[in-house]
N, C-alpha and C positions, 0 to 999 in steps of 0.2 A: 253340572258336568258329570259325565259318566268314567267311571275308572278305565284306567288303563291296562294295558298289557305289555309284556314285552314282546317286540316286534311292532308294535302299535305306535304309530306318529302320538306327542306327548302334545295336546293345545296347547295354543298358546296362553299363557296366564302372566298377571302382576300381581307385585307383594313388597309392602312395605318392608322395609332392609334396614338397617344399620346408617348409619352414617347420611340421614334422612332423605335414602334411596328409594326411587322405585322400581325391584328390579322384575324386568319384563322377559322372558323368556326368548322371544326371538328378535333379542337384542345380543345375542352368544349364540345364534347359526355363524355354524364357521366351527365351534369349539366344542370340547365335549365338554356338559353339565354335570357335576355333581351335586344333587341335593341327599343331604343326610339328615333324616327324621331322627328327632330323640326327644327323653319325655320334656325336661325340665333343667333348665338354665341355674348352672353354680352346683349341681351333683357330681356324687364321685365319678359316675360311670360317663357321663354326657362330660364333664371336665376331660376326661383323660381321653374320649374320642375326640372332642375338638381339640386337643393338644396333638396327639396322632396326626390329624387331618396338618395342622400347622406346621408339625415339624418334617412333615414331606412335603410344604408347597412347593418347593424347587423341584422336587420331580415328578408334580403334577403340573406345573407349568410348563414345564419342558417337553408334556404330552401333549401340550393346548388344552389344559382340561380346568377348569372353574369348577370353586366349592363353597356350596350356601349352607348350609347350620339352618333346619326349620324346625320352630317346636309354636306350641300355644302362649309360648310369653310373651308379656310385651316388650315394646320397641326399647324403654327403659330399662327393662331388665335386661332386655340384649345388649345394649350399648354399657353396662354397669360387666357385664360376662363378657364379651368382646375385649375391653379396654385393659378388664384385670388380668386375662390369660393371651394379651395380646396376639389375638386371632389376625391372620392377613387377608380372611375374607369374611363378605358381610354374610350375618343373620338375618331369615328371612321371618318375620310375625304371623304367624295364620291365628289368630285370636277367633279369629268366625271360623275355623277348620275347611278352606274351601281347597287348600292344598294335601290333608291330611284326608280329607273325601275323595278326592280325587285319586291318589296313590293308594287311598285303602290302610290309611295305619293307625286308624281308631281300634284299638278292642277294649274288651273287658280283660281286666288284670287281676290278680290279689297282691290286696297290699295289706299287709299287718292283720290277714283273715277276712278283707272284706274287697267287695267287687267294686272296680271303679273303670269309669270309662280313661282310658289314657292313649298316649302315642305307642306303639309296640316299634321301640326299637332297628330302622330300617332306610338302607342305603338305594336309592335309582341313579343309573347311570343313562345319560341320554347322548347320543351320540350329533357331530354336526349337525346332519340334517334333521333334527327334531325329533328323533326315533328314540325310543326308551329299548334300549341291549341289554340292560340287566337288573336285574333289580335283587337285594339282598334283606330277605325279613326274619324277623327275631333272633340279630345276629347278636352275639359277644364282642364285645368291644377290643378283645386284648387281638391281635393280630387282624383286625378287618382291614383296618388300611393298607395294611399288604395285602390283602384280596380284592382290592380297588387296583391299587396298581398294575396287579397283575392281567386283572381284565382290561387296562387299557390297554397293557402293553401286546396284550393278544389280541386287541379288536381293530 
């Protein structure tokens, strides 16, 4: 699959979920999608953006808006990270990275002075009709959820 753009219809794609879901993308026309890339399940920083994401589902529902959690772990560890920070939506597993190719959030990082390929941190917003409106990379965690909202609330 070739990456996208914003303004660019988003294909359709599946991805094994949580709760030993399949979830398919245009299965949520109708709704805006949120998927949020992050590196790694049970970290400080990926804890406290899925608690963000959590502690506004009521006014992200209230936009029509659905939010998935994707990183390279697996389903077990999603459902182990899910259950204990009791998230109200499902994680999505990209273990083969076809959804982290596709949005582009492979890079090279430094970690502890050495380079490693990892996820870079990063929000897409795709609206009813299939269309990616926004998209937010190598953001900071501490106020981004209110910079989701605030684009829904403006789109």
């Amino acid at each position: 699959m070739a990456q996208i753009n914003v303004g660019n219809s988003v294909p359709d794609f599946e991805a094994n979920a949580t709760g030993n879901k399949t979830i398919k993308l245009s299965d949520y026309r109708g709704s805006f999608v949120i998927l949020y890339f992050y590196p790694k399940d049970s970290t400080p920083g990926c804890t406290q953006e899925g608690q963000d994401f959590r502690d506004n589902i009521e006014k992200l529902r209230v936009m029509d808006a659905v939010v998935f959690g994707v990183s390279r772990d697996t389903l077990k560890s999603h459902e182990n990270f899910k259950c204990k920070q009791e998230f109200p939506f499902d994680l999505l597993s990209d273990v083969d990275e076809t959804l982290c190719q596709l949005f582009d959030v492979i890079k090279m990082k430094n970690m502890y002075g050495k380079q490693v390929r990892g996820i870079e941190r990063s929000t897409f917003l795709i609206d009813p009709q299939g269309t990616l409106v926004r998209e937010w990379r190598k953001i900071s965690v501490k106020g981004h959820c209110e910079q989701v909202l605030l684009a829904l609330k403006e789109t």
